[in-house]
N, C-alpha and C positions, 0 to 999 in steps of 0.2 A: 041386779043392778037397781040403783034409785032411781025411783020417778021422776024427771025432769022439774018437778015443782019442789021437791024435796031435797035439803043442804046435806050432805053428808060431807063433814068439815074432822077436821084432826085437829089437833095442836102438836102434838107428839104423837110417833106411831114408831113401833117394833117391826119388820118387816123381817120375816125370817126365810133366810135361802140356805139350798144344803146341794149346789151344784148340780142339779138336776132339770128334768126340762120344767117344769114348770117355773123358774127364778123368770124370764125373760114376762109370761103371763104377769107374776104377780109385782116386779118392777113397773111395770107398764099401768097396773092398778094403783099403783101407790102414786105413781106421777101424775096422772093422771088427776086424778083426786087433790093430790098437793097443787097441782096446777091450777088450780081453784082460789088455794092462798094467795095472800101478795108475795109472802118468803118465805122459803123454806132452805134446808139444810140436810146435808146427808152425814151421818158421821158412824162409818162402817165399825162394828166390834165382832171380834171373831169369838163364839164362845166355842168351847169343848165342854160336851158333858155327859156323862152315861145316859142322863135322862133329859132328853131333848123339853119333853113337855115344861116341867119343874125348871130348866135351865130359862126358858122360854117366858113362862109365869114369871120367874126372879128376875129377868132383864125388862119387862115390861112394869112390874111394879116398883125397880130400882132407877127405872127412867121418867117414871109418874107421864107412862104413855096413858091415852087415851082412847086408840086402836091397836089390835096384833094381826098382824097379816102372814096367814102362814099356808105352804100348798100341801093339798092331797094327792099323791099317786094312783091312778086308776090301777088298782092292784085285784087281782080277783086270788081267793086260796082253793088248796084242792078241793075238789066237788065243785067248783064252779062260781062259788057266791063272793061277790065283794067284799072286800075286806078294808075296814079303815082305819084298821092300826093301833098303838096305847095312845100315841102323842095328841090328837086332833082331840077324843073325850075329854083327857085329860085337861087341856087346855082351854075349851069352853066350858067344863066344872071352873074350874081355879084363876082364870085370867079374872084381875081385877078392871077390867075394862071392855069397850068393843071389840068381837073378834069377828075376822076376814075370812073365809075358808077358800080357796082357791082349787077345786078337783079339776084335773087334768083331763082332756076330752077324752072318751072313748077311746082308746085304737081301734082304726077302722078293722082290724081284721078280728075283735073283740063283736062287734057293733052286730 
């Protein structure tokens, strides 16, 4: 999170949900922050696309956001190690602007 003396301000932001627990986390970030501004707006678009990251980049640079705001699943693969997926690299290679990363806490019976 930012330092209390420090603005982190948007003008436009991508905020990307995919029905999972983390949407409720990373809406709460977004408001939050936007509750900062004097106005803001929400104007939902639902994308479909084989490749979330690439869909995510093309909706961010077609909306000339500023911020992408997107969550990580605390996902571990066999053998035990953390795994953070194609979309999240991808997306801080190729976003044409600030990115958000939102990972999901530990499950306590992970922890």
């Amino acid at each position: 999170m930012p330092k209390p003396d420090q603005t982190v301000a948007f003008r436009r932001a991508v905020v990307a949900l995919n029905g999972g627990p983390s949407d409720g986390r990373i809406v709460r970030l977004a408001a939050g922050v936007a509750r900062e501004e004097c106005q803001y707006k929400i104007e939902p678009v639902l994308l479909q696309a084989r490749d979330v990251g690439a869909a995510l980049v093309d909706e961010a640079t077609e909306q000339e956001a500023d911020m992408l705001i997107l969550g990580l699943p605390y996902r571990k693969r066999f053998g035990g190690d953390f795994a953070i997926g194609r979309t999240v690299p991808y997306v801080l290679k190729n976003a044409p602007c600030a990115v958000w990363v939102v990972r999901e806490p530990i499950p306590e019976e992970s922890a």
